[in-house]
C-alpha positions in Angstrom: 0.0 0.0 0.0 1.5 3.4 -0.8 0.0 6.7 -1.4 1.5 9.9 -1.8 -0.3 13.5 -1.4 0.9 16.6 -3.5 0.1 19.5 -1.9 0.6 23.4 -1.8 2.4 25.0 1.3 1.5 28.3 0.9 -1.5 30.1 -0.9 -1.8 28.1 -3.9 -0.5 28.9 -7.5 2.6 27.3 -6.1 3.1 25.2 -9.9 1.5 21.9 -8.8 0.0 21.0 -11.8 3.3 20.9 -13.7 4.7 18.5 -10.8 2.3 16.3 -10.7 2.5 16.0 -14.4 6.5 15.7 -13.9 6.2 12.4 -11.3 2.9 11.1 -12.3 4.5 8.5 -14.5 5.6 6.8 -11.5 1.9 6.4 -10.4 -0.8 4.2 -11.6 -4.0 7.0 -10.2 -3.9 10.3 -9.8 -6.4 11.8 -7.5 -8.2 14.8 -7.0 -9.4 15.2 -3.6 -11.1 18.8 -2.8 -12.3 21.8 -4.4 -13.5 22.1 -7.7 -13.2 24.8 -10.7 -11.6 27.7 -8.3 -8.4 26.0 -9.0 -6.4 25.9 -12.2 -3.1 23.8 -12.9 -1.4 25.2 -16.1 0.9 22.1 -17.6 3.0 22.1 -20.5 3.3 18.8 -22.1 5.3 18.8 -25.1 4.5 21.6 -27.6 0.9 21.8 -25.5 0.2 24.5 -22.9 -2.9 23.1 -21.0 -4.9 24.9 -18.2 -6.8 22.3 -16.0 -9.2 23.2 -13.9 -11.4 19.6 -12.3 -9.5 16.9 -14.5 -6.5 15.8 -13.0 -3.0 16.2 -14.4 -2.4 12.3 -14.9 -5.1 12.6 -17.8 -2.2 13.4 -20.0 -0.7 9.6 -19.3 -2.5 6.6 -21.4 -1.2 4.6 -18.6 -2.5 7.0 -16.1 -6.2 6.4 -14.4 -7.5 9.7 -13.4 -9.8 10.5 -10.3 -12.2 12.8 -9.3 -12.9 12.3 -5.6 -15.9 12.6 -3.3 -14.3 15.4 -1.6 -14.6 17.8 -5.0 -17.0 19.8 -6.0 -18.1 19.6 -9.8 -19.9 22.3 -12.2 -20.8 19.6 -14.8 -20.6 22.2 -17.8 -17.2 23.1 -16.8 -16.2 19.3 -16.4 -17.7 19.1 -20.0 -15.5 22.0 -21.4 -12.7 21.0 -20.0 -13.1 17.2 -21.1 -14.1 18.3 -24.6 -10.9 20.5 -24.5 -8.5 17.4 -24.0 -10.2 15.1 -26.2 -9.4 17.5 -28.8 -5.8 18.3 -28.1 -5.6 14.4 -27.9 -5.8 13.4 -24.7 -8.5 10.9 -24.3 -10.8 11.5 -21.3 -12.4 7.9 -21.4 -10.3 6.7 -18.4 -11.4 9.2 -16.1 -13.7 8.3 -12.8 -15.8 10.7 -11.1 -16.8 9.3 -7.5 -20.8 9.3 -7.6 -20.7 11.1 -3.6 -19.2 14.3 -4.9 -21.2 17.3 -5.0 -22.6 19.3 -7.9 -22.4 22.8 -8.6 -25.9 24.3 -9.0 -26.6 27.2 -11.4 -28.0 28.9 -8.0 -24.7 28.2 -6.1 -22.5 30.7 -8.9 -26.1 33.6 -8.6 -25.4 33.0 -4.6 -21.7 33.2 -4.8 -22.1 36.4 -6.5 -24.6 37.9 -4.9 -22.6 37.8 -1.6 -19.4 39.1 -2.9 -20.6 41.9 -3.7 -23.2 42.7 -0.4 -20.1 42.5 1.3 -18.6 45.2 -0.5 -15.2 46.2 0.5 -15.1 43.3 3.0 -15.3 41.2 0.4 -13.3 37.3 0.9 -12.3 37.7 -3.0 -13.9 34.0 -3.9 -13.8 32.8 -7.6 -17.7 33.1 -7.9 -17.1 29.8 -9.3 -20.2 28.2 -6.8 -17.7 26.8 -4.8 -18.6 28.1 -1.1 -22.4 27.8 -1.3 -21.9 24.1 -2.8 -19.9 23.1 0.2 -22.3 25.1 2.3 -25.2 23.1 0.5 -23.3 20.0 1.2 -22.7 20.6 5.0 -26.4 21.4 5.5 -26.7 17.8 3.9 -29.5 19.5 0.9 -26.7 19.3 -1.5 -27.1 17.2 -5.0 -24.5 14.5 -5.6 -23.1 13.2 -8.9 -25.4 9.8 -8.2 -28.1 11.6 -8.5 -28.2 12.0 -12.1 -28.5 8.1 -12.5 -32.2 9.0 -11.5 -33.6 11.6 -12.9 -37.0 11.1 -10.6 -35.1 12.1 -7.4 -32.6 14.7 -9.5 -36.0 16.2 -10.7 -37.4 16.1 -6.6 -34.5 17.4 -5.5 -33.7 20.3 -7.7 -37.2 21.4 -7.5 -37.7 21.4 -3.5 -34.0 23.0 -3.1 -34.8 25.8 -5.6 -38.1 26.1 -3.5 -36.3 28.1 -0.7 -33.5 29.2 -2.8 -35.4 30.9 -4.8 -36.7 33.2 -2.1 -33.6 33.8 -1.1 -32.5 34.8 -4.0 -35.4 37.0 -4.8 -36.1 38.5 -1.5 -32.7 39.3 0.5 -30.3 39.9 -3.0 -33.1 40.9 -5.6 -32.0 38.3 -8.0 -34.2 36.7 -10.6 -35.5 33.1 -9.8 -34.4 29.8 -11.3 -36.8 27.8 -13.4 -37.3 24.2 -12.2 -37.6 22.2 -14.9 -35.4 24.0 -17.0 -32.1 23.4 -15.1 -33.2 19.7 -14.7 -33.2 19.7 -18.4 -29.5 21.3 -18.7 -28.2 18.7 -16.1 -29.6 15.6 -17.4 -28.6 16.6 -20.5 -25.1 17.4 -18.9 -25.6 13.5 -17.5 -25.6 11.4 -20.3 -22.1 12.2 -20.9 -21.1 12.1 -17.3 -22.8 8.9 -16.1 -20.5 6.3 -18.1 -17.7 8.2 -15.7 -19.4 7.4 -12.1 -17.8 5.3 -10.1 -17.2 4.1 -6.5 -14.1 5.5 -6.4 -13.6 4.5 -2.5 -14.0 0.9 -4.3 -11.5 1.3 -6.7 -8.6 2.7 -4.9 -8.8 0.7 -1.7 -8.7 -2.4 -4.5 -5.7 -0.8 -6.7 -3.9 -0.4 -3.0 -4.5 -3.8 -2.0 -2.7 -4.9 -5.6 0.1 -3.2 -5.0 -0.8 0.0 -7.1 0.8 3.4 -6.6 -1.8 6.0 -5.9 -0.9 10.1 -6.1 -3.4 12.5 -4.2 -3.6 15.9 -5.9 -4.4 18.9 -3.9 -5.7 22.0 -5.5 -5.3 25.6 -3.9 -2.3 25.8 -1.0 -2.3 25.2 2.8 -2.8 29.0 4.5 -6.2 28.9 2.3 -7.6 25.6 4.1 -10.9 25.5 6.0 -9.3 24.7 9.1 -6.0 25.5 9.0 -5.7 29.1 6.5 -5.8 32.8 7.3 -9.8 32.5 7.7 -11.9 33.3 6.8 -10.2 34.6 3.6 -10.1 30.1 2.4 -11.1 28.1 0.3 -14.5 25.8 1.3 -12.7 22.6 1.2 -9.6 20.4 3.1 -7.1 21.4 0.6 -4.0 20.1 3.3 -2.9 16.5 3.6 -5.4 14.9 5.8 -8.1 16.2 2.6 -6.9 13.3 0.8 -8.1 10.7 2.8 -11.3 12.3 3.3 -11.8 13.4 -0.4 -11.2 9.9 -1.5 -12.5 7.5 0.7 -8.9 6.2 1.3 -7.3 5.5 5.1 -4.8 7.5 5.9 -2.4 4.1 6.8 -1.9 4.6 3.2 -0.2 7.8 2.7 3.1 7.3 3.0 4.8 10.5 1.3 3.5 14.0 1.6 5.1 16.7 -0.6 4.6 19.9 -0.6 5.3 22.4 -3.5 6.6 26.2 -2.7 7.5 29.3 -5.0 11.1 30.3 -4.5 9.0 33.9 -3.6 5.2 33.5 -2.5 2.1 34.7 -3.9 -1.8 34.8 -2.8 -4.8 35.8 -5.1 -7.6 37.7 -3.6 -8.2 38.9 -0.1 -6.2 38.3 2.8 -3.5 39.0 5.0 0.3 38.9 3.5 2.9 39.6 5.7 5.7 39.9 2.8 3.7 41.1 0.2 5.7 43.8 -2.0 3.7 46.4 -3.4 7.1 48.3 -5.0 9.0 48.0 -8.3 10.6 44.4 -6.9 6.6 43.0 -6.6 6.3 44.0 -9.8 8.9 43.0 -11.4 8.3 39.1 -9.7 4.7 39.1 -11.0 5.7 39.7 -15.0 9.3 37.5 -15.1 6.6 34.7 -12.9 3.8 35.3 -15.1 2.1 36.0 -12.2 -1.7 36.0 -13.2 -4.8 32.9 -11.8 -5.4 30.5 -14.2 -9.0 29.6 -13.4 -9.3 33.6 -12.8 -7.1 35.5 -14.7 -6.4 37.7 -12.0 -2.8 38.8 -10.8 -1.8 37.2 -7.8 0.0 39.4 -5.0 3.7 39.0 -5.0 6.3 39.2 -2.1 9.3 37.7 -0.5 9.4 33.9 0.6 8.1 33.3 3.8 9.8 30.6 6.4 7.4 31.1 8.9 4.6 29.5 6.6 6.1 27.1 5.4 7.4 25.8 8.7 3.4 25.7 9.4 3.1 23.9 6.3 5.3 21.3 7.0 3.5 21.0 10.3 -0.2 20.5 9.3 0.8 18.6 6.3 3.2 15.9 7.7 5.5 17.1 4.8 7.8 14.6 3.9 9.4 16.4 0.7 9.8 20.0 -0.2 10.2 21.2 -3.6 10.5 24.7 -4.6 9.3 26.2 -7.9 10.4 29.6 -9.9 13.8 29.5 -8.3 14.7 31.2 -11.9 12.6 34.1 -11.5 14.9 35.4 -8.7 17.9 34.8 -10.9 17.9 38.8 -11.7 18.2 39.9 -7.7 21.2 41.2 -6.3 20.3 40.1 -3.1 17.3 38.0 -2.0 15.0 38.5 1.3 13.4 35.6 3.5 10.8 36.1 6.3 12.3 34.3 9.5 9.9 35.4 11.8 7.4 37.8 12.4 6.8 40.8 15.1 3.2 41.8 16.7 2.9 44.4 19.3 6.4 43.8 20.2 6.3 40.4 21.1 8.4 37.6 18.0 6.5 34.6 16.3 8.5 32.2 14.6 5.2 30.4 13.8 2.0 31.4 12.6 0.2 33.2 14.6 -2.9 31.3 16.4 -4.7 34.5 16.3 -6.5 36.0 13.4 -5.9 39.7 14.7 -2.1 39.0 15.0 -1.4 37.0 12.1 -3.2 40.4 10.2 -0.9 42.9 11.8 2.6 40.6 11.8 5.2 42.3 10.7 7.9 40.3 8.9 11.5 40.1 10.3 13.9 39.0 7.3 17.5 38.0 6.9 19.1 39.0 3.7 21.3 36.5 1.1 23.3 37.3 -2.1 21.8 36.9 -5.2 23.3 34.7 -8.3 22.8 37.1 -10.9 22.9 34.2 -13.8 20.5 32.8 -15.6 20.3 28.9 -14.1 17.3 27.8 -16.2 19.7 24.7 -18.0 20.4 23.8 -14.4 19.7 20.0 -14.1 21.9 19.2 -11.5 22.0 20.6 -7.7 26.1 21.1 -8.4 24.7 22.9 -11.4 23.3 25.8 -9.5 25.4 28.8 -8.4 26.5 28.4 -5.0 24.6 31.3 -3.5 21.4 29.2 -5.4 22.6 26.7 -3.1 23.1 28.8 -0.6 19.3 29.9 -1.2 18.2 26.2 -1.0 20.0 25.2 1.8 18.6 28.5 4.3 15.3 27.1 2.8 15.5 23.4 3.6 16.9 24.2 7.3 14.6 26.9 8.0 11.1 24.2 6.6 12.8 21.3 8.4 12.0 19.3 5.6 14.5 18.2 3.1 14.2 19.8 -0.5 14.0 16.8 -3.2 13.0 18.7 -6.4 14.2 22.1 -7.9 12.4 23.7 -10.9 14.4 26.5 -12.8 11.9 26.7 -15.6 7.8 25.9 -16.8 9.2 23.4 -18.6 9.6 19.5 -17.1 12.6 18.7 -17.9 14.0 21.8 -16.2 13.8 20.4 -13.0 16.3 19.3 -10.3 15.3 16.0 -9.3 17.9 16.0 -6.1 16.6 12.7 -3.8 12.8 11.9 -4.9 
């Protein structure tokens, strides 16, 4: 039995998707546990520059069975798109599972998602509008609509039309929004179904099965650590368990069988949307990581906050997570600093944390303490070996590895896969 979970340690964006796309030849599943089309993995495979948004990255593998978990949410237009997209570029989608307890994103849950973004004005949480929160919310209050569902269109039909019952005031009453039509969106979705009901599975089933036979299983987490329901700056998260322990949960798999845990980090960090950000850089320096990174969402298309890397998280990372393995992406983007800043602690109201902060008010007013290292100054992007690297890259690495705790096994220096430092995984 051996699983390993991939996920992000700091607010997401972190360049999972082209990991996972880098090792997933070594597994026989890939899994996506949690959240649904608020996240987006941009991989480039080959000549092709793909943006994934439900599907995992091991679609791209023949070999590969991909796996949508119980834990996700799923719009099932988007899933549509998206699966349409592939098949064209080549990619068959035939091998992919969808586990029949995940939830469904209702047109209402996007009109909901929108309609409380913006009564909450400036104190906005900066969501996707993607129908993400009031699906989990849905979920939680146990009136959601699963996947299954559509394999009977008597209940499906039941159930959309007693849900949109009280939605519908809601809608109408407190945000002035016009009503959903019953039998119309039962129409779209079982329309949506016959497409999507050759893919339902029990995925629980399937995986405990594949572990039993000796089959190697990877976990993919979407969004990053600090945005978790439990565990992130809230309330400015994400509606799901995007940190280790999500996996087991969001798959139906015991968490005797995770054996590896990696987490992925930016060289620098970024967050997208509302939030505290103890290091963000809003000067020439921020700006000048957000163009060379290509710094811009890739379900949202809207560009992520940029500042210096931050210790402090990451040792919370490695914490929550159970890391295992770090590896840090875009250390090439910083290859144009003279001199490079990390966050080794933070100060609030004069007292030092070298940990996140347990309290919401602190963590928003911490004020980063930082310890300065020489640039390299050189481009490194043909770097495929850690001896490769420039020592003061080394340098960089090594502050990094001590500071997480964790030992750093893989190195990009580029988007592509093959410019990667594979250095112990």
């Amino acid at each position: 039995m051996s699983g390993t979970v991939l996920v992000g340690a700091q607010w997401g964006d972190e360049g999972k998707g082209k990991i996972t796309d880098l090792i997933t030849p070594n597994f026989d599943f890939v899994v996506r546990f949690q959240g649904g089309n608020n996240a987006g993995h941009t991989v480039i495979h080959g000549d092709v520059k793909l943006a994934l948004h439900l599907i995992p990255s091991g679609i791209m593998y023949p070999q590969i069975t991909p796996v949508i978990g119980n834990g996700c949410v799923i719009d099932p237009k988007v899933l549509l798109e998206e699966m349409k997209m592939l098949d064209g570029a080549g990619f068959s989608t035939q091998r992919l599972l969808i586990s029949g307890n995940a939830h469904l994103i209702m047109p209402w849950h996007l009109a909901l998602d929108a309609a409380s973004e913006q009564q909450l004005g400036s104190n906005e949480i900066g969501t996707t509008r993607r129908g993400i929160g009031p699906a989990y919310m849905a979920k939680s209050a146990r009136t959601g609509i699963r996947v299954q569902d559509l394999l009977d269109p008597q209940i499906f039909n039941l159930k959309v039309t007693t849900t949109l019952a009280e939605v519908n005031e809601t809608l109408i009453k407190l945000y002035g929004q016009q009503a959903f039509e019953a039998e119309q969106v039962v129409a779209d979705y079982l329309r949506y179904a016959e497409k999507i009901i050759p893919h339902i599975s029990d995925v629980s089933q399937v995986l405990n099965e594949a572990l039993k036979n000796g089959q190697q299983i990877l976990f993919e987490g979407a969004q990053g650590t600090l945005l978790d329901l439990d565990h992130g700056t809230y309330p400015f998260v994400t509606s799901s368990s995007c940190t280790a322990g999500g996996a087991t949960i969001g798959s139906g798999v015991g968490p005797t069988a995770i054996k590896k845990v990696l987490g992925i980090a930016k060289a620098y960090i970024t967050r997208v949307g509302s939030g505290p950000f103890p290091t963000e850089l809003n000067d020439e320096t921020g700006k000048m990581l957000s163009e060379l990174g290509g710094e811009v969402g890739t379900t949202t298309g809207r560009l992520r906050r940029c500042g210096w890397y931050d210790a402090v998280i990451i040792r919370y990372a490695a914490q929550v997570n159970g890391l295992t393995d770090l590896c840090i992406t875009k250390l090439d983007v910083l290859s144009c600093l003279p001199s490079i800043k990390v966050c080794v602690a933070y100060e609030c109201d004069g007292k030092r944390y070298t940990t996140v902060p347990g309290s919401q008010s602190d963590f928003h007013h911490a004020v980063p303490i930082y310890e300065e290292l020489p640039g390299w100054e050189t481009d490194i992007s043909h770097c495929r070996r850690f001896e490769e690297l420039p020592s003061e890259a080394q340098d960089y690495i090594n502050f990094i590895e001590a500071r997480a705790g964790v030992p750093v096994s893989m190195i990009a220096v580029g988007p592509d896969r093959e410019q990667t430092i594979m250095s112990g995984w």
